[in-house]
ZAMARGU-4260 file (C-alpha; in steps of 0.2 Angstrom, whole numbers, plus 5000, padded with zeros to 4 digits):
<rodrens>
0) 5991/5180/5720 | 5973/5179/5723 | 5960/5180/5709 | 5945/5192/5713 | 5929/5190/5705
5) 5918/5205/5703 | 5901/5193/5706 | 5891/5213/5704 | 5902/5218/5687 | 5886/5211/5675
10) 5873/5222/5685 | 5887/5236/5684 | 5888/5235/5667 | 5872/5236/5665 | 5867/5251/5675
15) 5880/5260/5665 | 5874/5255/5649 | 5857/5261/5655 | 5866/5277/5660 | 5872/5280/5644
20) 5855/5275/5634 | 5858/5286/5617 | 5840/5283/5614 | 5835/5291/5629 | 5847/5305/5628
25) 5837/5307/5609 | 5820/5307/5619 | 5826/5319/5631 | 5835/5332/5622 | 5818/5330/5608
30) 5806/5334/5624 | 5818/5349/5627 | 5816/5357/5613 | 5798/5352/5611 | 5796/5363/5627
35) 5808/5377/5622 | 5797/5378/5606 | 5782/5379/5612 | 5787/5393/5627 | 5798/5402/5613
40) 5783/5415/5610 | 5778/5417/5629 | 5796/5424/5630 | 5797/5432/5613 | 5794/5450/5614
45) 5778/5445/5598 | 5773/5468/5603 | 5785/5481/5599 | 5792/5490/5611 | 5781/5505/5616
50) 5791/5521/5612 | 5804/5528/5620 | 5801/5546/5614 | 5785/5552/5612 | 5789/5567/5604
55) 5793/5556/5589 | 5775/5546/5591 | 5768/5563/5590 | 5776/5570/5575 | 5771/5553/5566
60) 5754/5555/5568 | 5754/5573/5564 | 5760/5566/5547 | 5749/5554/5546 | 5734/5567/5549
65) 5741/5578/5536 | 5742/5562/5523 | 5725/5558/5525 | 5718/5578/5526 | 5729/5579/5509
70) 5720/5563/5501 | 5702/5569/5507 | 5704/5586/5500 | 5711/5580/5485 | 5698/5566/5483
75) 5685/5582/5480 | 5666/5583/5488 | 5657/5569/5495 | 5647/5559/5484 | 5626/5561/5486
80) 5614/5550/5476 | 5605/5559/5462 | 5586/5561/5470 | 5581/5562/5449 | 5584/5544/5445
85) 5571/5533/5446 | 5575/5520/5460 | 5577/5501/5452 | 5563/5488/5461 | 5567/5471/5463
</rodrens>
């Protein structure tokens, strides 16, 4: 029976041990999600959505007029400076 010598099985072993870096697998999957990080708010919907029914944006702001005609009234006249004072000069 013949003996065979693989005279490539060293660089072989190599190459696969290249293959299968772990460290370079870490770098790799570190500069995926160093990219996914950073694109994550290019994708991410940051504005809400505009709405859907604009009866209901309408009857909000209605609401909120009222609330602040409400506070106004409620706050009394506008303030005017008192004309009788005497003016402090620096």
């Amino acid at each position: 029976m013949p003996i065979r010598i693989n005279l490539l099985a060293e660089t072989q072993a190599a190459e696969e041990l290249r293959r299968k870096d772990p460290v370079k697998r870490a770098i790799l999957v570190a500069a995926i999600l160093v990219v996914l990080v950073a694109l994550w708010p290019a994708f991410s919907n940051s504005n809400p959505p505009r709405q859907k029914r604009p009866e209901l944006a309408r009857y909000k702001m209605e609401k909120h007029r009222e609330g602040y005609k409400e506070a106004v009234e409620a706050s009394g006249p506008p303030l005017r400076p008192n004309r009788n004072l005497p003016h402090s000069r620096l």
